[in-house]
C-alpha positions, -999 to 999 in steps of 0.1 A, spaced: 0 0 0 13 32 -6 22 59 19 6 89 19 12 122 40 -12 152 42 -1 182 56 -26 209 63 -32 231 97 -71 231 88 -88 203 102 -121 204 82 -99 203 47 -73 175 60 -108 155 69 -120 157 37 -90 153 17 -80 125 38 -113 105 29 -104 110 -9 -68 99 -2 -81 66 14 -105 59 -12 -78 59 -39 -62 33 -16 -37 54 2 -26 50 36 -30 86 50 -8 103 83 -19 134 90 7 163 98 4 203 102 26 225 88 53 228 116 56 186 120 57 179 86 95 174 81 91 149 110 62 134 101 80 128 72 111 114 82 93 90 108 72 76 83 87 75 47 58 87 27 59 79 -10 36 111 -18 36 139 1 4 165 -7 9 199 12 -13 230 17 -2 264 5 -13 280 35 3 251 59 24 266 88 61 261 91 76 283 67 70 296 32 55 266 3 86 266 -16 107 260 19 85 236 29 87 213 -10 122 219 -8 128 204 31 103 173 27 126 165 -8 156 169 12 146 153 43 135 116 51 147 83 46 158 68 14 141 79 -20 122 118 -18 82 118 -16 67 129 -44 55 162 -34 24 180 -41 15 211 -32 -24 225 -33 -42 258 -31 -72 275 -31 -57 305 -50 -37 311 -78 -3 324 -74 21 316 -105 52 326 -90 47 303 -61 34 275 -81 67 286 -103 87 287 -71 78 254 -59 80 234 -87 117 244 -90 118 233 -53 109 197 -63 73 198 -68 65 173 -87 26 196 -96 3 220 -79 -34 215 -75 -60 237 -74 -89 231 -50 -113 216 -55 -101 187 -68 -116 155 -71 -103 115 -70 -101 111 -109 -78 146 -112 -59 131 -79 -57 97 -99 -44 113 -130 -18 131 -111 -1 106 -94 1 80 -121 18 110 -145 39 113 -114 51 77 -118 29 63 -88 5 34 -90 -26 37 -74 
């Protein structure tokens, strides 16, 4: 099964993002912002979805930490927003970002994105 870490300070959002993860089959940890590089690196996530707004420094610190951080091979990392911002989708995708998504998204977009990101779901 593959690993799946969420990292988002809002509770409602991580609730319902969480039940799309696990009906795609992904086993989901839950992190906010400022214990996601911990999260991380305790529990090897193979994908790594992140909120724009999540605490613990700016998006594109945040992509370029959890790629640098954990144990073996990087998480993929996506990062999603409610918002467009170019520059920090720009920003984080140099960082390591493997794609940004906009909210709302649903399971078949989520699908798509992590098979073109080389992961089987």
């Amino acid at each position: 099964m593959m690993r799946c870490l969420l990292v988002d300070d809002n509770a409602r959002s991580r609730q319902q993002l969480q039940q799309l993860l696990s009906g795609l089959g992904l086993e989901t940890s839950l992190a906010g912002g400022e214990d996601a590089l911990r999260v991380c690196n305790d529990n090897a996530p193979d994908v790594v979805l992140v909120s724009a707004t999540a605490r613990g420094g700016s998006p594109r610190e945040v992509v370029k930490r959890l790629r640098q951080g954990g144990r073996g091979r990087p998480p993929v990392v996506f990062l999603y927003a409610e918002t467009a911002d170019t520059a920090l989708f720009g920003q984080t995708i140099l960082e390591g970002a493997a794609d940004v998504l906009m909210l709302p998204f649903d399971r078949d977009l989520l699908q798509f994105k992590l098979r073109q990101a080389g992961l089987t779901v």
